[in-house]
VEXKEPA-918278 format. One line per 8 residues: number of its first residue (from 1); for each residue x, y, z of N, C-alpha, C, CB. Coordinates in Angstrom, 3 decimals. Glycine has a CB too. Layout:
// VEXKEPA-918278
NUM = X:Y:Z:X:Y:Z:X:Y:Z:X:Y:Z | ...
***
This chain:
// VEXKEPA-918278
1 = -15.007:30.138:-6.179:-15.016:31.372:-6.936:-15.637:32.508:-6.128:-15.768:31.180:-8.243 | -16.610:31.973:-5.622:-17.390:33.496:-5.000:-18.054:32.638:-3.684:-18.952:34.469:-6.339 | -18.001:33.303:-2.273:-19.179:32.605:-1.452:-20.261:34.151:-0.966:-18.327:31.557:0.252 | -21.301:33.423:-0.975:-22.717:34.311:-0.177:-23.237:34.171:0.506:-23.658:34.571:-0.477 | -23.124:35.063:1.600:-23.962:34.957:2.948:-25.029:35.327:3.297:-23.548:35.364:3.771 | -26.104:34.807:4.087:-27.366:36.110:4.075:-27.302:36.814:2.802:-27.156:37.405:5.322 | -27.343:35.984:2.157:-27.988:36.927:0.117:-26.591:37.998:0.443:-30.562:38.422:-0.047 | -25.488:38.173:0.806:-24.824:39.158:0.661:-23.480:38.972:-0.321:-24.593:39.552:1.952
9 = -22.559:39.305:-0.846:-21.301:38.653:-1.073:-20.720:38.728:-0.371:-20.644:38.834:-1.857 | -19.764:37.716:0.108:-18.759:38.011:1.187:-17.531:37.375:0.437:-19.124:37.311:2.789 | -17.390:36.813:-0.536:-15.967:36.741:-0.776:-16.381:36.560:-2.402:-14.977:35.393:0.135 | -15.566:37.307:-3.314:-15.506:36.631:-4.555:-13.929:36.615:-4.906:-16.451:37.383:-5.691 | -13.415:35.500:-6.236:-11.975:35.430:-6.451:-11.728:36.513:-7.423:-11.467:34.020:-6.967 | -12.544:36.914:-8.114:-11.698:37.885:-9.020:-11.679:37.102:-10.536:-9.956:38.123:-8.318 | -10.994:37.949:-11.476:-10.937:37.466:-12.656:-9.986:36.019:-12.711:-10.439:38.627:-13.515 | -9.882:35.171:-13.276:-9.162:34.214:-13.494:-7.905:34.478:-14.452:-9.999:33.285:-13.912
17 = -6.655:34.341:-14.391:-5.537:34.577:-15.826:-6.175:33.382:-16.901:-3.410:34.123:-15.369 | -5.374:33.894:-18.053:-5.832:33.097:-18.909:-5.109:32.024:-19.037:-6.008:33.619:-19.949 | -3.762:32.473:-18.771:-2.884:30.886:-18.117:-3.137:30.042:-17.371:-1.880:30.920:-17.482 | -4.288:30.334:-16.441:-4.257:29.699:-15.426:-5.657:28.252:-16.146:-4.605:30.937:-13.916 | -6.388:29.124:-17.115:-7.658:28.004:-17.638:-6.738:27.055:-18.382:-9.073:28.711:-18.835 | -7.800:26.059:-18.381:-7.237:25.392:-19.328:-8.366:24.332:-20.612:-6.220:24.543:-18.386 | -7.989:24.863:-21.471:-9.015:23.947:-22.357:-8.929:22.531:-22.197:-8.827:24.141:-23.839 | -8.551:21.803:-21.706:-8.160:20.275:-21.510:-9.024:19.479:-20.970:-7.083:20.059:-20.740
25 = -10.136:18.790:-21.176:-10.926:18.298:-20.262:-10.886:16.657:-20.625:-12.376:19.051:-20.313 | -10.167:15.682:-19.609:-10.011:14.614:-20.179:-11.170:13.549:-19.327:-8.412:14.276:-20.145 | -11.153:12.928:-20.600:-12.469:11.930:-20.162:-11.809:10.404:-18.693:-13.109:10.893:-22.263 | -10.528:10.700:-19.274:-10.231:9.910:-18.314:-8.935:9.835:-17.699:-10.521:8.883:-18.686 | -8.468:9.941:-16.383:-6.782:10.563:-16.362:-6.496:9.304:-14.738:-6.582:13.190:-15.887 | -5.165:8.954:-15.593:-4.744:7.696:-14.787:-3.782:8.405:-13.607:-3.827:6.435:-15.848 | -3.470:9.205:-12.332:-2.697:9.693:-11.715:-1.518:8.703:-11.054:-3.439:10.380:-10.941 | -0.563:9.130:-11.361:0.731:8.430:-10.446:0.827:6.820:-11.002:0.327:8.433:-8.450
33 = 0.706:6.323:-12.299:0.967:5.034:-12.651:2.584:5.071:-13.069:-0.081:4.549:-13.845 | 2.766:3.631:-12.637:4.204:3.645:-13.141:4.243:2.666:-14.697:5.301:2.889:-11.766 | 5.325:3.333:-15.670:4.919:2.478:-17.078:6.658:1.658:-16.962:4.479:3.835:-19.000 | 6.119:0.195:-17.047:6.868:-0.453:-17.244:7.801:-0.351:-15.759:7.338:-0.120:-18.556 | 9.430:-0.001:-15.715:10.075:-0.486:-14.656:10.924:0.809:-14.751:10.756:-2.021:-14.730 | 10.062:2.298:-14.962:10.533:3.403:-14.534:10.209:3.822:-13.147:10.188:4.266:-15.364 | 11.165:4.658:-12.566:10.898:4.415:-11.403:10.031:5.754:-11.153:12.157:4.101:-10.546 | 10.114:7.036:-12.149:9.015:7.830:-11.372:7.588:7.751:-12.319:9.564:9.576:-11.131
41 = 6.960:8.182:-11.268:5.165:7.587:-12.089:4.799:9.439:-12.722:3.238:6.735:-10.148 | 4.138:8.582:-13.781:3.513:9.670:-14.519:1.549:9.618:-14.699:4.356:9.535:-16.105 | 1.139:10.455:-14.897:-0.257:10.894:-15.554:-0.307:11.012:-16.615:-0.798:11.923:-15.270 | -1.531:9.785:-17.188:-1.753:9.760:-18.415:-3.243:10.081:-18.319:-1.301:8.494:-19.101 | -3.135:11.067:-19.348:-4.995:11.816:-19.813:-5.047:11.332:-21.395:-5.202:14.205:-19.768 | -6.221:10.877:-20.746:-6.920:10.056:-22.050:-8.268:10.980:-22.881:-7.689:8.404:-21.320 | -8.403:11.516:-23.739:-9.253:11.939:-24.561:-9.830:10.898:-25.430:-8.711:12.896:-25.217 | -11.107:10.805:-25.114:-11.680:10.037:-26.672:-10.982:8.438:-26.364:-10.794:10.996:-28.570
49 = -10.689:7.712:-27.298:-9.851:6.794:-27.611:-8.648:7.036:-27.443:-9.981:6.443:-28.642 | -7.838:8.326:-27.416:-6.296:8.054:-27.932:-5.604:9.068:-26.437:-5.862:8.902:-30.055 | -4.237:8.615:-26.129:-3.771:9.262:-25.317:-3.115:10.521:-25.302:-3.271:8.642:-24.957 | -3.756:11.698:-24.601:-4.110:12.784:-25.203:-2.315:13.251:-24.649:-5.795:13.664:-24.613 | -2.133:13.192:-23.223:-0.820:13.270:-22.540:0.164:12.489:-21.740:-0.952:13.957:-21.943 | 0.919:12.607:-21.046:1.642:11.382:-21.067:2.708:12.306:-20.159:2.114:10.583:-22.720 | 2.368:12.858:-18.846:3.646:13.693:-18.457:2.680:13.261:-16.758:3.970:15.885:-19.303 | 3.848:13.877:-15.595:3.412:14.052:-13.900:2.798:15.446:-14.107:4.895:14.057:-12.534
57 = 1.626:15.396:-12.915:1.370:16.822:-12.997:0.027:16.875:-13.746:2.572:17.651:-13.747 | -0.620:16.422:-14.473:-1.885:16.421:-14.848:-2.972:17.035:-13.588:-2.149:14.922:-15.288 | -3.716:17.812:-13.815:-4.779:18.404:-13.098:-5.897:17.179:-13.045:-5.307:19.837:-13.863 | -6.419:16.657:-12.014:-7.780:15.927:-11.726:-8.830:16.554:-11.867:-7.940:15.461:-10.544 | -8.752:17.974:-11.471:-9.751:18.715:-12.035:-10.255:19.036:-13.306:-9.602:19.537:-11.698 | -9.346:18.742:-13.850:-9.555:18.857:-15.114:-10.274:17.238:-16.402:-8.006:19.425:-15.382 | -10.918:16.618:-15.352:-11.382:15.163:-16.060:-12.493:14.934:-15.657:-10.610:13.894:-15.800 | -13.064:13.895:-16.415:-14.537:13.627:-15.848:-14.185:12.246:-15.298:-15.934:13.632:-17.064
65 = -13.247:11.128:-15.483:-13.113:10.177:-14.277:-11.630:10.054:-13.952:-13.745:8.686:-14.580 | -11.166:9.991:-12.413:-9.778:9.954:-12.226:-9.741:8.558:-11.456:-9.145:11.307:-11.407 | -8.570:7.920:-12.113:-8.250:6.462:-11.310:-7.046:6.800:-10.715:-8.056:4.998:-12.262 | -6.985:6.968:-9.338:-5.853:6.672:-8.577:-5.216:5.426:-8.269:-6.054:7.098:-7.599 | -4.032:5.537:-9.363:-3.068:4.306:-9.937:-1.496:4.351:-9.040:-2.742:4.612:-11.902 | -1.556:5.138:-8.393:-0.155:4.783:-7.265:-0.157:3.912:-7.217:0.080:5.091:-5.939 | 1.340:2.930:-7.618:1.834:1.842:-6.654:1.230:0.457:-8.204:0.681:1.868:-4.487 | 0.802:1.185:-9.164:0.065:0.375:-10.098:1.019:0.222:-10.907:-1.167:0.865:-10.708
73 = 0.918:-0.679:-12.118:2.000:-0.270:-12.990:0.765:-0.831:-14.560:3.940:-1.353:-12.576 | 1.807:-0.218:-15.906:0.616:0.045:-17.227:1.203:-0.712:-18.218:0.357:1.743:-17.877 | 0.388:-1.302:-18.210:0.893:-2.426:-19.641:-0.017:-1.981:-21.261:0.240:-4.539:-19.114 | 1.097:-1.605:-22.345:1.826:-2.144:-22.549:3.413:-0.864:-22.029:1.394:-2.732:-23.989 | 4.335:-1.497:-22.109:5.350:-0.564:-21.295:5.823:0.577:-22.312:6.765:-1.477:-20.700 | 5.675:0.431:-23.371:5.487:1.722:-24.629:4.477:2.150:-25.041:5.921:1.528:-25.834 | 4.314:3.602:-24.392:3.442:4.603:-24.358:4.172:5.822:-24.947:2.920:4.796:-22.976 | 3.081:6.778:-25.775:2.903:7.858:-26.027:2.167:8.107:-26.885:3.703:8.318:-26.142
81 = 2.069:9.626:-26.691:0.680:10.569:-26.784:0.572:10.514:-28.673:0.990:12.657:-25.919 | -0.760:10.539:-28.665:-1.884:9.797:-29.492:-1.896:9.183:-30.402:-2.613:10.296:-29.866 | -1.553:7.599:-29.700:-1.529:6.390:-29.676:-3.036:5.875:-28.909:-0.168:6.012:-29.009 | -3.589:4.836:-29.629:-5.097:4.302:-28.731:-4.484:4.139:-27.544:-6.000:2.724:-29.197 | -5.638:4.258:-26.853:-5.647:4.308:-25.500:-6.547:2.955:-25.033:-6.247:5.775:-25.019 | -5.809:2.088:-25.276:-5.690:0.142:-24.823:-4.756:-0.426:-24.162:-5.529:-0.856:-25.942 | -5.417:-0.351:-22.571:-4.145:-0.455:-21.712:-4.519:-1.348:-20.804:-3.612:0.829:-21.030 | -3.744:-1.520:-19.725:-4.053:-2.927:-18.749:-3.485:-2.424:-17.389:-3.133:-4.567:-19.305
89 = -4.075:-2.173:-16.196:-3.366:-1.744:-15.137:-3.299:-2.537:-14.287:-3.701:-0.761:-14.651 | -1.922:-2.942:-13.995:-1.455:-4.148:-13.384:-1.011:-3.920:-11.607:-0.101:-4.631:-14.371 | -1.087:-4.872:-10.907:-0.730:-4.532:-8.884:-0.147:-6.133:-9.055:-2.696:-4.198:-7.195 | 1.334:-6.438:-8.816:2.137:-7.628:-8.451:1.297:-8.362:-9.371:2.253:-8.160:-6.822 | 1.714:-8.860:-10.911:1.228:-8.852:-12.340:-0.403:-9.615:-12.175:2.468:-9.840:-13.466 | -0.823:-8.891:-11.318:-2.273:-9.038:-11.272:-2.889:-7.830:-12.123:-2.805:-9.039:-9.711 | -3.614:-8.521:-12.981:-4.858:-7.479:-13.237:-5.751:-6.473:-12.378:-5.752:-8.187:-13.660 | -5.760:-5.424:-12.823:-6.466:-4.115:-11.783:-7.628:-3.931:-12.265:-5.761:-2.568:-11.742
97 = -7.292:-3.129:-13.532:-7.960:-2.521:-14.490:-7.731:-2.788:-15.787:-7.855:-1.400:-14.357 | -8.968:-2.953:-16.985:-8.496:-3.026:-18.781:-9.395:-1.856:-18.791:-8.966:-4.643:-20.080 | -8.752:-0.800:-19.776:-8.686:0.284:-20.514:-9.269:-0.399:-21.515:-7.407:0.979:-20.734 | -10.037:-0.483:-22.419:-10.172:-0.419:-24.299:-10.952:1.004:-24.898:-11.363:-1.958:-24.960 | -10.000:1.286:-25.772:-10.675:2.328:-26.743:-10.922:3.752:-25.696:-12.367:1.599:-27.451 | -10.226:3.955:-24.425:-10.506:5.132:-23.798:-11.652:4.717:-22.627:-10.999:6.252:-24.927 | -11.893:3.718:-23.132:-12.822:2.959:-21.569:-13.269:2.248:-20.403:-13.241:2.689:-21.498 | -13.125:2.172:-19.356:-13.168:1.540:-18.445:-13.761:0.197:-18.044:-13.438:2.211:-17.960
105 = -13.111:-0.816:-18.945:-13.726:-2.370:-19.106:-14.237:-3.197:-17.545:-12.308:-3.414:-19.876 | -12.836:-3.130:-17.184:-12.959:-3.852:-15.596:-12.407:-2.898:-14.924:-12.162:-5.338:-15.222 | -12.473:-3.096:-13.625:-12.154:-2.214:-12.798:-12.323:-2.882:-11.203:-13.024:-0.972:-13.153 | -11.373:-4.050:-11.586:-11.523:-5.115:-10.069:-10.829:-3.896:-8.738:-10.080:-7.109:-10.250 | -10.498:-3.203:-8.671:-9.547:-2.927:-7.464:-10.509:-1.218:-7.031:-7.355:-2.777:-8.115 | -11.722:-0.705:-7.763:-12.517:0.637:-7.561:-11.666:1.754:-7.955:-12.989:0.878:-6.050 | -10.794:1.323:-8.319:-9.795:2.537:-8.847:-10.518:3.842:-9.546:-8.743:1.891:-10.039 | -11.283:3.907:-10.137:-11.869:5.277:-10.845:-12.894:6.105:-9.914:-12.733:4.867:-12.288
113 = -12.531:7.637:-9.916:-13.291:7.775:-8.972:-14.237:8.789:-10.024:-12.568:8.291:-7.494 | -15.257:8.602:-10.164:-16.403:9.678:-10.985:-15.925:11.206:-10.069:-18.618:9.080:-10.626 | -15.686:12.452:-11.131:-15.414:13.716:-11.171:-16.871:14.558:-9.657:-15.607:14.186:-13.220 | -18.109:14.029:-9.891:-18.719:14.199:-8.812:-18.530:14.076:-7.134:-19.410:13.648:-9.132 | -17.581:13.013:-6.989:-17.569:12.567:-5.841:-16.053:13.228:-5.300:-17.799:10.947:-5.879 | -15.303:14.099:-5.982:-14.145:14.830:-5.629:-14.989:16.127:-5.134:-12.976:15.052:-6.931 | -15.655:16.548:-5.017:-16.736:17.770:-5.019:-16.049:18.256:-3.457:-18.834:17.218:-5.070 | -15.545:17.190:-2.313:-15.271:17.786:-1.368:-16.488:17.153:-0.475:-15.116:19.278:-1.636
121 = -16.922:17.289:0.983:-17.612:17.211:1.970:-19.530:17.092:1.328:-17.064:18.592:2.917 | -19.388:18.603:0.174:-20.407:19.070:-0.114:-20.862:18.479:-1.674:-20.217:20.504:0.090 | -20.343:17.080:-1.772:-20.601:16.669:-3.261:-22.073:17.195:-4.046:-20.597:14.990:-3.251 | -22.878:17.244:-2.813:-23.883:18.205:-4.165:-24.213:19.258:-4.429:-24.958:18.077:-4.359 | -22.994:20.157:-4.153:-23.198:21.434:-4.447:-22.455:21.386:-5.669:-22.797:22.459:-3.405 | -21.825:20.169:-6.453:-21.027:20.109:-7.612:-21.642:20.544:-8.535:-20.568:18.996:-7.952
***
């Protein structure tokens, strides 16, 4: 948004559009999973318990944990939006990850990455 040099400003962005915010802040967003034996992968954002969206294209920025699920696939293979969010993320019908109630049960493969550690080089300036 803004950087400062020697206490000076040297760059700020300006106002933000209002299109561009977004009220959406999901507690948990699965990127690039494939459901069932479709062949293009989608992002599912999970709010709360129930699945808030269900489309490609979901913002990571916009969550407090992101599991990078490429190459994964989501059981059960009928999904949509807000329906509980009780799921099973499967690699060659191995277990990855169990979802219950919007939460991160197991998580054999490190798939979730906490919203802190995307911060970039400078994670504690988050």
């Amino acid at each position: 948004m803004l950087t400062i040099r020697d206490g000076k400003l040297a760059y700020e962005r300006g106002p933000v559009a209002a299109s561009e915010v977004s009220a959406v802040i999901y507690d948990l967003l699965l990127k690039r999973v494939r459901i069932g034996n479709a062949r293009e992968a989608l992002d599912i954002g999970i709010i709360g318990n129930r699945i808030a969206h269900l489309r490609p294209g979901l913002k990571a920025a916009e969550s407090r944990v992101v599991a990078e699920a490429e190459g994964y696939e989501v059981a059960p293979a009928k999904l949509s939006e807000g329906i509980a969010a009780d799921l099973t993320l499967l690699k060659a019908g191995r277990v990855a990850m169990t979802i219950r109630n919007g939460k991160v049960i197991t998580d054999d493969e490190g798939l979730t990455i906490p919203d802190v550690s995307r911060a970039g080089p400078y994670s504690n300036f988050k």
